[in-house]
N, C-alpha and C positions, 0 to 999 in steps of 0.2 A: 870423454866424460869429465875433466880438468874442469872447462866450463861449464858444468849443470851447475843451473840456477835451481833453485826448488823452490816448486811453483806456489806452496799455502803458507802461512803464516804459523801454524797450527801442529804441534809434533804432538797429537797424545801420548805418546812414551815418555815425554818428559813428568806425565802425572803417574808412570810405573815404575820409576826407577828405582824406589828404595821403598823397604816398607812401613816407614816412616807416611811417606806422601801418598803411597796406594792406602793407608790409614783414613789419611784426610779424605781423598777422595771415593772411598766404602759409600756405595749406593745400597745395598742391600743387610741387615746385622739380624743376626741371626738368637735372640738371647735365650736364655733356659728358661725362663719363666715363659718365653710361649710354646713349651714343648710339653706333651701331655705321656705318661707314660702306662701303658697297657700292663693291668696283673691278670691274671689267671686263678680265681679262687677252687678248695675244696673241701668238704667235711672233714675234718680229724683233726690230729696235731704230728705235729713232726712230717710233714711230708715238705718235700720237695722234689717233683718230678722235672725231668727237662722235658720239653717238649719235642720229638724226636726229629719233626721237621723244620725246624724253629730252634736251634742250637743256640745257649743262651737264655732261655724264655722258659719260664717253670711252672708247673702248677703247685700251689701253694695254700696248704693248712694258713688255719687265721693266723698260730704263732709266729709261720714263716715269713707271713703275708708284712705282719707288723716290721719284723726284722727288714727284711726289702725295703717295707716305706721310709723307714727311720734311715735307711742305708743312703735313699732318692734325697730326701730332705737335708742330708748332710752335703750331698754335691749340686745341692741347688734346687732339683726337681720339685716340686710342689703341688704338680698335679697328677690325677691318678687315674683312670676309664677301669672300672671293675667287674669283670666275667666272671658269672657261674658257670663252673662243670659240674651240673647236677647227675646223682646219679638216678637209675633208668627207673628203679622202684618209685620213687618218688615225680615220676610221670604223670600225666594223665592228658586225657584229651582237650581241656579246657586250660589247663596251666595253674592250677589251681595254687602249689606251690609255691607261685611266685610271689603271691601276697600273704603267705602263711607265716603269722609271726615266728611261727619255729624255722624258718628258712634262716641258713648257715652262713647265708648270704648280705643277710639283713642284720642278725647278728655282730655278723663282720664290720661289715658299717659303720656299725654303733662302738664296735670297739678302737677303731682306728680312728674315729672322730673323737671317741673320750681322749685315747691318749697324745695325739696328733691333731690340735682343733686346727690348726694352721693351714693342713694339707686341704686342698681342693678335691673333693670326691665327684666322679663322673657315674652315674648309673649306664643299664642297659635296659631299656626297656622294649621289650620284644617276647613272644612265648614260643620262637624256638629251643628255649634251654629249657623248656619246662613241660611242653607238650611232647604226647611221643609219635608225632608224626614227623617231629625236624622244622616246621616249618613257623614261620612268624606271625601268622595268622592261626584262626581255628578253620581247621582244615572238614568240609563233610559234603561225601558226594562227588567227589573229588575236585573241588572249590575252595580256593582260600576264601573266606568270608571276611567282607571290609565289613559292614556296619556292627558287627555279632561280636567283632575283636574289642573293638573301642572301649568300652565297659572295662572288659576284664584288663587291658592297657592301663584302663585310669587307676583299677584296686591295686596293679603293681605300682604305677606310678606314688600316688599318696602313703604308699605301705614303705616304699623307700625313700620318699621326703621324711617319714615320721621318723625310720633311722638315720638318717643326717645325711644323705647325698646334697651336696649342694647344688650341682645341674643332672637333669634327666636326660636319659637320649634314647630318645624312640629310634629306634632301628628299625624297624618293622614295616614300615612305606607302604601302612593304610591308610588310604585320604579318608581326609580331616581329622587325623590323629591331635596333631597339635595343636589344634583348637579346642576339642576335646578334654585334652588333658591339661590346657592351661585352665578352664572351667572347671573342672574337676579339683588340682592342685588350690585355687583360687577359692570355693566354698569351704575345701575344706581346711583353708586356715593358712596353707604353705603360699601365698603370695610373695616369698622371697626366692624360692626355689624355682633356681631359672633350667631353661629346656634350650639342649643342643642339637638341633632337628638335622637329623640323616637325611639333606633335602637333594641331592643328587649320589644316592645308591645302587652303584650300576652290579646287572648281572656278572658278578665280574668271575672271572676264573683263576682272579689271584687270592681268593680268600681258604686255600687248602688246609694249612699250618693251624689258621684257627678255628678251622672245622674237624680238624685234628686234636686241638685241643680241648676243647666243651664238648664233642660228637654231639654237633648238630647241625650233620647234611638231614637234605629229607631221608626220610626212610624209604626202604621199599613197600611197598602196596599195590592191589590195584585201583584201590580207591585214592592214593594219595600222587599228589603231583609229583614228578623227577626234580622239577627245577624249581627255580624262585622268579621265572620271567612273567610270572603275570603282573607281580606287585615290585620289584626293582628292577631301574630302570634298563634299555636297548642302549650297550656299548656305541650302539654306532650317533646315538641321538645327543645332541647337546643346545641345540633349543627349547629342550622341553625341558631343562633344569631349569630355567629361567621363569616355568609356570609351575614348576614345583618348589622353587624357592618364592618366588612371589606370594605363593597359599599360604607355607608357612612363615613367610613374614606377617600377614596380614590376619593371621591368626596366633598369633603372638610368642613365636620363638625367640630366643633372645641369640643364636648362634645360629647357622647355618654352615651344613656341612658335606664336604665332596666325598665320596668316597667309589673306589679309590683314590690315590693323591698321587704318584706319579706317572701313570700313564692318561690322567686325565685333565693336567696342568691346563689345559686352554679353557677346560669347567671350572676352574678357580678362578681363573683369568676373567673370563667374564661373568659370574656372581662377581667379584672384588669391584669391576669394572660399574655393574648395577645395583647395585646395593648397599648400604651403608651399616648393613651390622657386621659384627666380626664374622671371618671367613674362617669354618675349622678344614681341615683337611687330613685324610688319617691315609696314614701308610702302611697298607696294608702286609698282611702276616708274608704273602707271596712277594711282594714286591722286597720287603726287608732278608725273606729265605735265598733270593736272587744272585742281592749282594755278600751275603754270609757263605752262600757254596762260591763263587765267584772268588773271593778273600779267601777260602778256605784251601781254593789250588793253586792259589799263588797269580790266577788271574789278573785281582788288582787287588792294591793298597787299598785295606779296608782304612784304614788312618786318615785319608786321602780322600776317598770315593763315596762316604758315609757322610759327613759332613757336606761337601759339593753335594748328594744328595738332595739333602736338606735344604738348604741354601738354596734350590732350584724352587722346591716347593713352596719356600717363603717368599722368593721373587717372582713367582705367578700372583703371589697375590696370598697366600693364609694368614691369617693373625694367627692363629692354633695350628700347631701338627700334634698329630699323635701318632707316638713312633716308638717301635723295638726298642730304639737307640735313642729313649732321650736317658738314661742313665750312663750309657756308653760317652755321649755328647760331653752330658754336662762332666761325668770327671776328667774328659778330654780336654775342656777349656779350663778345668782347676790345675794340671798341671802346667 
């Protein structure tokens, strides 16, 4: 071996040597500002619950809620995705709650924008938190109903533009929602208020933690469906986000969104690859509980394995994540 010649021109180790030069040569950066951070809201004051499967993640009164965001805004964070855990009295079959000015939710809103104008608000737009059948549509007969939903979508949508969310996010995955709602938002006055469309929401079986958190699985019935397969999408499908994000491009979403975000990275990969709006991608309650019991036996460096992470999901391709861990992150890169 005295005489090997070595045969390429070309050492790429020479571009890892220090971290200086792996610096320079950083193909993927990862920054706080495209990370969106999930809250959990609820009626009263003073609460703070943890989220039992979801360690870390709380449910939180408006006063807590404020506290948290102020906490996010100091280590960077600036964006927010905001869940109601409505409670069960204030149900009904229609969702009617959601557009009710006395909603705790909407109120919220209005508070964390007065004091916080900076912070970026994300709504939910869906009537599983508000219907008491669990499900995202209006459920009769035991049929989700697409056309019958849209209406009461657009009263929530407008009812939370009028409180300050600055983008929408139909969750809900009734077609032609987002044309709908951009019509809607649009008469009545909110043409600034942009729409982060749920455009590949798969069946998925990682969303426990925050069906834990809001309790809203379907319910049981015999009238009511088990699952959510008729209206989000077949795990195994990933062609057909290409015709559900197309609809909602061409019906005027201003984001497009994968969800799940890590076990679905090759759906980011080709929306990013087709398309030219931003790409949000959310990581889901399960996928984040994963790494937190994982860290939590000593399995792996959460320090380590959270951020890689991340880092995986933005080099598929998301402008947006929304994640457990963007407060975690971001004080991670303040120190």
């Amino acid at each position: 071996m005295d005489n090997f010649d070595f045969p390429g021109l070309q050492r790429p180790r020479r571009n890892r040597r220090t971290a200086a030069v792996r610096g320079l040569v950083k193909e993927t950066h990862l920054p706080v500002t495209s990370l969106v951070q999930p809250l959990f809201l609820v009626d009263g004051r003073g609460i703070r619950n943890e989220v039992t499967s979801l360690p870390g993640t709380f449910r939180l009164s408006t006063d807590e809620c404020l506290r948290e965001v102020e906490e996010c805004l100091t280590s960077g964070v600036t964006n927010f995705i905001v869940f109601p855990a409505v409670p069960e009295e204030l149900k009904d079959k229609t969702g009617t709650y959601g557009y009710d000015p006395a909603n705790f939710y909407l109120q919220a809103a209005r508070e964390i924008k007065s004091r916080f104008p900076e912070a970026c608000l994300i709504s939910d737009v869906a009537l599983d938190p508000y219907n008491i059948d669990g499900h995202d549509g209006l459920v009769r007969n035991g049929r989700i109903l697409n056309d019958e939903t849209l209406p009461i979508l657009a009263k929530m949508g407008i009812a939370q533009a009028a409180a300050g969310f600055d983008i929408l996010g139909p969750s809900d995955m009734m077609d032609g929602r987002i044309g709908y709602l951009r019509q809607a938002l649009d008469k009545a006055g909110f043409t600034e208020t942009g729409i982060m469309a749920y455009s590949a929401k798969y069946a998925s079986a990682f969303y426990g933690p925050f069906r834990d958190a809001l309790d809203s699985a379907p319910k049981d019935g015999d009238d009511i469906p088990k699952d959510k397969k008729t209206y989000q999408m077949d795990p195994a499908n990933q062609r057909e986000a290409l015709i559900e994000a197309a609809l909602d491009t061409a019906e005027g979403a201003d984001f497009l969104m994968v969800k799940p975000a890590l076990n679905y990275l090759d759906v980011i990969a080709l929306l990013r690859q087709n398309f030219e709006l931003p790409i949000a991608a959310y990581h889901v309650s399960g996928e984040c509980a994963m790494l937190l019991a994982a860290a939590r036996n000593g399995w792996l460096d959460f320090d380590r394995a959270m951020p890689e992470t991340l880092l995986a999901i933005r080099r598929a391709g998301a402008d947006v994540i929304i994640t457990y861990f963007a407060k975690a992150y971001a004080q991670m890169t303040q120190s």
